[in-house]
N, C-alpha and C positions, 0 to 999 in steps of 0.2 A: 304396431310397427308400420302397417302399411298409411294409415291416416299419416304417418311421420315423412316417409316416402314422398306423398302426394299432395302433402303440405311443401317440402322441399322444392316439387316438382309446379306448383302452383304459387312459389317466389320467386321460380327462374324464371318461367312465363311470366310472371305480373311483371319483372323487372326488364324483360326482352321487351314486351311490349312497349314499357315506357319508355324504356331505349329508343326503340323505332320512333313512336310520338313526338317525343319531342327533341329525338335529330330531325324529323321533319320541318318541324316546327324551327326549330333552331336553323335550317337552311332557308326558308323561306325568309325568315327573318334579316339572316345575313342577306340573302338579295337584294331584299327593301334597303336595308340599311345602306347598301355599298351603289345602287341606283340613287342613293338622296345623298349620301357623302360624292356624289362622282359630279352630281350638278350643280352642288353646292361649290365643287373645286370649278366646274367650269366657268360659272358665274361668275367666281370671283378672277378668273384669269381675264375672262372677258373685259371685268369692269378694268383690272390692271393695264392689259392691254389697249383701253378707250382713253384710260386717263393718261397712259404715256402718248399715245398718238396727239390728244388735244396739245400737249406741253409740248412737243415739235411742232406743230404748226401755228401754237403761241410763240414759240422761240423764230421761227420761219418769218412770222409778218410785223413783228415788234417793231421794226422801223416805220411802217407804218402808220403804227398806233401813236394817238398824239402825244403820248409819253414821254415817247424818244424823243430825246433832245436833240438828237446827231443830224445831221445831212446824211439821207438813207444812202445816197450814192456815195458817201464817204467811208459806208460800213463794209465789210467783208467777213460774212457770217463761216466760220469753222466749225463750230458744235462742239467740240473738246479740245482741249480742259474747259476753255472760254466759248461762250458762243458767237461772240463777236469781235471783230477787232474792228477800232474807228480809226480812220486815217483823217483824224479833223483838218480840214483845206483841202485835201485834194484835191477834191472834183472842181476848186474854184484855181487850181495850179497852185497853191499858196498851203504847203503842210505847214501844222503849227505843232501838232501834238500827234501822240499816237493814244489810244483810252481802249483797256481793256475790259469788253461787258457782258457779263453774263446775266442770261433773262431766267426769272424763278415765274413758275407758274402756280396756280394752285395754292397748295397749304406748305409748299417747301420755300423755305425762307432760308435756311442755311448753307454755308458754302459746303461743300467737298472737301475732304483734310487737303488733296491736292490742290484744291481753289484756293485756301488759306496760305496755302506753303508760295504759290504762286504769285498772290496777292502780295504777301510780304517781301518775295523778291522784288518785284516789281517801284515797291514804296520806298523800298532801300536804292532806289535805281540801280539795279544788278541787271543793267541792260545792255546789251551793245548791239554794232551793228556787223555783219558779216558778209561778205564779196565771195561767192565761189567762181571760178574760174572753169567749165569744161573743156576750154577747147571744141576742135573738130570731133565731131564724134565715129568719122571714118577710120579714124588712126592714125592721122596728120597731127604735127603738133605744132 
């Protein structure tokens, strides 16, 4: 009976200890793990965050680039929806057109569901023009 005891008392202990072991083991582990999952997130925000900077300052200097077709003083960059709008003749007194342009950088080639919706307005000419009036802005009318 007593070997039965001490046999008992020699599976709590072998199992406490393996316990202890390898929760050690097992935190140690999750450390590592969660230091190389945490660099790996930052790495990749990094690189997310370089490649949207590059695509703004591609969209920023496109009139410059020999691409552009427009007269750069005739552009007036927005960034959303469109990043540009072209006032073709302006700058020589003489409008002829208006041309809405958006600059893709990178590996993005497709429009925005709104760019698309936009676009098709646009091609349908569902365009006008509009006059607001403020007035004096003291309270005189």
């Amino acid at each position: 009976m007593a070997w039965v005891i001490a046999l008992i008392i020699g599976v709590i202990v072998g199992a406490l200890l393996t316990y202890v072991c390898l929760r050690e083991r097992m935190v140690v582990e999750l450390h590592r793990w969660k230091a190389e999952f945490e660099e790996r997130i930052r790495r990749d925000v990094l690189e997310r965050s370089r490649a949207a900077l590059k695509g703004r300052i591609g969209e920023q200097l496109t009139p410059l680039l020999p691409m552009f077709k427009h007269e750069p003083a005739d552009a007036r960059f927005i960034g959303s929806p469109v990043d540009y709008v072209i006032f073709d003749g302006h700058s020589e007194g003489e409008p002829r057109r208006v041309i809405f342009v958006d600059v893709k950088t990178g590996k993005s080639a497709a429009l925005s569901p709104i760019q698309r919706k936009l676009k098709q307005v646009i091609e349908q000419k569902r365009v006008q023009w509009e006059t607001i009036h403020i007035g004096a802005l003291d309270g005189e009318s």
